[in-house]
N, C-alpha and C positions, 0 to 999 in steps of 0.2 A: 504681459509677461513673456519672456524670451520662452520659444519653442526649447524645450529639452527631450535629447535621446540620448541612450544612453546604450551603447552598441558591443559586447562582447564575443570574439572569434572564439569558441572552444570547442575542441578535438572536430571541426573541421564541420560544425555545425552556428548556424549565426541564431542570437539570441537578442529578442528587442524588448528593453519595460518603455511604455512610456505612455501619456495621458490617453485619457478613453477617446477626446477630443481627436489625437494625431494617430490614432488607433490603425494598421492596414488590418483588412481585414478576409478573409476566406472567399473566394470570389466565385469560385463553383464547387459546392459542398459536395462533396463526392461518399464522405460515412463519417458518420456521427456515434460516440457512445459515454458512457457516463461511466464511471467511475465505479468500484464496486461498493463503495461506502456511498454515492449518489451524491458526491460534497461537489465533483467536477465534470466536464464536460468535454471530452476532446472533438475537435472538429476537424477532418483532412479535407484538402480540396489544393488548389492553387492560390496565390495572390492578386493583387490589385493589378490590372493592364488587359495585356494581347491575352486570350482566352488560352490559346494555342501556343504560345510563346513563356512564359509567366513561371518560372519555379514552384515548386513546390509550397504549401506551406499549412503547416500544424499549428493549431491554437489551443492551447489547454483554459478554458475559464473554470475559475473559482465560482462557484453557485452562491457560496456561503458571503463573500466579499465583492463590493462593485467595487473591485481592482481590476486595472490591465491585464490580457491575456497573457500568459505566458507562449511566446511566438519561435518556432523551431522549422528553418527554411532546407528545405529541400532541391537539388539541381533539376527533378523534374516535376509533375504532378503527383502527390500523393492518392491512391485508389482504395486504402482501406486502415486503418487505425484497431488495435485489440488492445488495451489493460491489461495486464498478470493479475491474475487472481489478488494481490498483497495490494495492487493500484501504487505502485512503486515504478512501473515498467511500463512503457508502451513499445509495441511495435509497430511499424509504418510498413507497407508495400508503396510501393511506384512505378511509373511508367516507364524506366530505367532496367526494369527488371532488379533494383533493388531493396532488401527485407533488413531493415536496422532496430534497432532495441538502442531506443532513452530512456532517460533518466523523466519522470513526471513530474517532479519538483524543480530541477534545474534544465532540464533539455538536453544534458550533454551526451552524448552518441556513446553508447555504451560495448555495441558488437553490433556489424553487417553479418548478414547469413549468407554464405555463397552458395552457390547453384541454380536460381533460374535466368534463365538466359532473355525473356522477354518480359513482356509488362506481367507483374504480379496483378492481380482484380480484387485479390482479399488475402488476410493473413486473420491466424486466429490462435488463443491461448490455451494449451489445455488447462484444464480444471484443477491440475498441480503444478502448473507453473513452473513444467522442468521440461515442456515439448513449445514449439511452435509451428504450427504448418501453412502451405503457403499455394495459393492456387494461381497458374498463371499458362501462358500461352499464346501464342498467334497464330502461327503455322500450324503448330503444335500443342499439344495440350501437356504439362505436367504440376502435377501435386507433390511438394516437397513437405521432408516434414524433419525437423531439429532436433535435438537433445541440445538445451538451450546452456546449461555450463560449459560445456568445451566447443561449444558450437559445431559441433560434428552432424552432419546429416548423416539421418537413422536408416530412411526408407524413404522409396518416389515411386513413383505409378506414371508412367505416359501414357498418351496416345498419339496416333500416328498423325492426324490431320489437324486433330479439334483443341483450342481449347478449353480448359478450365476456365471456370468463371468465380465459384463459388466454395466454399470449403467452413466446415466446422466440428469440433469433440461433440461427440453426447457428455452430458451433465456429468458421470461416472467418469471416462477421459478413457474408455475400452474402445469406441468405435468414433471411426473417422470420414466423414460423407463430403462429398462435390459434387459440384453442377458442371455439366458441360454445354456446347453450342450445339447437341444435338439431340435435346428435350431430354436428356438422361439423367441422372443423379445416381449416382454411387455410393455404396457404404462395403468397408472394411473395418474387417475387427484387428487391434493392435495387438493381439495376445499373438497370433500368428502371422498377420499382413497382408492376410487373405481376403480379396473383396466376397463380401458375403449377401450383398443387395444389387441388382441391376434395377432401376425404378424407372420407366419408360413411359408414354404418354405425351409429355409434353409438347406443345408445338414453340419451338422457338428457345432460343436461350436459358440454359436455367443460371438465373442470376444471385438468386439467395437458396442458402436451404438452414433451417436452425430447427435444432431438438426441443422439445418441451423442457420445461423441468424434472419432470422426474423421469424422461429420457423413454416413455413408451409413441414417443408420434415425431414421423421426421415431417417437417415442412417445407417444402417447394415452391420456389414461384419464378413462372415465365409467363411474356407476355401481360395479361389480364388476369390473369386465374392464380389461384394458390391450392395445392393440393394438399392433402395429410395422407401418410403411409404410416399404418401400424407395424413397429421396428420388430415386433418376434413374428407375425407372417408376412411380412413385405407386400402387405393388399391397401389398394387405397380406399381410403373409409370416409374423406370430406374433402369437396372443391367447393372454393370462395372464390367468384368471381365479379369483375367488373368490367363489362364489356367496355366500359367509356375510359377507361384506363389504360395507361402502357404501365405498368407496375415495374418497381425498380430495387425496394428496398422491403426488408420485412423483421419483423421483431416479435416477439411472444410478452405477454408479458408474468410477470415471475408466478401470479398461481393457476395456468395453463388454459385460464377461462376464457383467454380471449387473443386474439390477432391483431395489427395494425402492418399495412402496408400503404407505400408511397410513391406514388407516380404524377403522370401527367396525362393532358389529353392535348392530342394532338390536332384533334379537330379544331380547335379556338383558337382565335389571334388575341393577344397574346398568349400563349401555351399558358392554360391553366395549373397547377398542380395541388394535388389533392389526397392527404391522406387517409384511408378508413379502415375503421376498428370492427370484425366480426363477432359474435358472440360464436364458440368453437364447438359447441352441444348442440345450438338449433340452425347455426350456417348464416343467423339473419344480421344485417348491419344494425350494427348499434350504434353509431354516430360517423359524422365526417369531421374532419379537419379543414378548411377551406383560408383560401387567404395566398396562397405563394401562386411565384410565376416562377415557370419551367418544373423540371424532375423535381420532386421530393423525396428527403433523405428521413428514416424515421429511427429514433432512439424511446427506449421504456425503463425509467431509474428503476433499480433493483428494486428499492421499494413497491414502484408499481402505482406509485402514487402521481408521478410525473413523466409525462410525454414531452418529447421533444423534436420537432421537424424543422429541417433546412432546408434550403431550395438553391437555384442556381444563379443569385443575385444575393447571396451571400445572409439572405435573412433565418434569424433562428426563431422560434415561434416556443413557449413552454405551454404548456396545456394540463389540466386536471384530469383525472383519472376518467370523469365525465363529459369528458369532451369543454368543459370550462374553462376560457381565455386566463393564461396565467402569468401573463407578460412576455419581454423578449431579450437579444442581444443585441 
């Protein structure tokens, strides 16, 4: 049977359906997340070729249907993917320094966010789906943040050297936290705009930070370790660590009992990567995730009932709540 594709140009975005067989596919997974109904899967990273050279590119799969991804390419690499609360909307950050809002269903590019000037690292939804904020930097460090109808930026925060790496809402969508290059993590409340946490400690990068669900523990992770700060004293109450890890990626999952985070070791040829899950009450691992080569990326379906890690050969891995093989992409 003849190869068929089937290639639409819209609002300046390329969109591809076609067999799972002629499938491109996500070639260094950069963040993963699921849907807020847990039906979908978006995956950002780059495309098929030069690691370094390669576009951008978004995959959204269907969990519920073994159909074709629905595929949305970018002019550089994509560094972080968020849902709208309604799972209508995704937003993308890139290495462009550009923040755009699609369409989930069709892909088509809905509004660019202007104002960071270098690579975005993450972008994130509030909890009403009427803000967007956006951590990014090189030289410099800034946290942007949108009122997402008129696309007007609300409010930004710099710093002079460092930057951003990290950003996300508390559950409520009052306070707004980042990671920076200089083991810091910051929280501001949005009633006023005023940073109301300095959270220091870290050695190295803070590359994730996310709120529990019902928004009393912020979590950190740089390097090997993951810390917990209780959000009304700003004290840290629990470090998870893994010496044999570079940790990269981090996820709660939705009833606050437990942790997974996703890295590599750099020690082994070919670089290992290896996801694990903490129990959040006694600190002790509760299982690993084993099986990828390079960084891994980790995702937790709202449900809670399904884990999902990627790595940077483009493999997606699904998993049971207990650590049970659940097939893949």
């Amino acid at each position: 049977m003849p190869k068929r594709l089937l290639l639409a140009l819209l609002a300046g975005c390329l969109l591809t359906w076609h067999s799972l067989a002629e499938s491109s596919r996500v070639t260094l997974i950069t963040d993963m997340e699921f849907s807020p109904d847990g039906a979908s899967l978006a995956v950002a990273g780059i495309g098929p070729g030069e690691r370094f050279s390669n576009p951008g590119l978004l995959q959204i799969h269907d969990l519920s249907k073994r159909t074709p991804p629905l595929n949305i390419s970018g002019k550089q690499r994509f560094s972080s993917v968020a849902y709208r609360p309604d799972g209508k909307i995704l937003a993308t950050g890139s290495e462009d320094g550009t923040v755009v809002l699609w369409s989930a269903t069709t892909g088509k590019k809905q509004m660019a966010l202007a104002g960071c000037k270098s690579q975005v690292w993450e972008v994130a939804y509030s909890p009403s789906g009427r803000q967007v904020a956006a951590a990014s930097g090189w030289s410099q460090g800034l946290t942007m943040l949108w009122s997402v109808g008129p696309g007007k930026t609300e409010w930004s925060s710099r710093l002079p050297s460092d930057p951003f790496y990290s950003v996300t809402f508390s559950p409520d969508g009052t306070l707004l936290a980042a990671g920076d290059r200089t083991g810091t993590a910051r929280v501001w409340t949005l009633l006023t705009n005023e940073q109301i946490l300095e959270l220091k400690g870290h050695k190295g990068w803070v590359t994730e930070v996310a709120f529990s669900q019902d928004g009393r523990y912020l979590a950190t992770l740089a390097g090997s370790e993951v810390r917990l700060y209780d959000i009304t004293s700003g004290e840290q109450v629990k470090t998870l660590s893994d010496p044999s890890q570079q940790l990269h990626s981090l996820a709660w999952f939705p009833d606050g009992t437990r942790l997974i985070a996703g890295g590599i070791n750099y020690d082994e040829s070919p670089y290992r990567g290896t996801a694990r899950v903490w129990e959040v009450e006694s600190g002790k691992l509760a299982f690993s995730l084993e099986g990828h080569k390079g960084v891994v990326r980790v995702a937790v379906s709202p449900s809670g009932d399904r884990i999902a890690t990627g790595d940077e050969e483009g493999r997606i891995r699904f998993w049971g709540s207990d650590g049970s093989k659940a097939g893949g992409l």
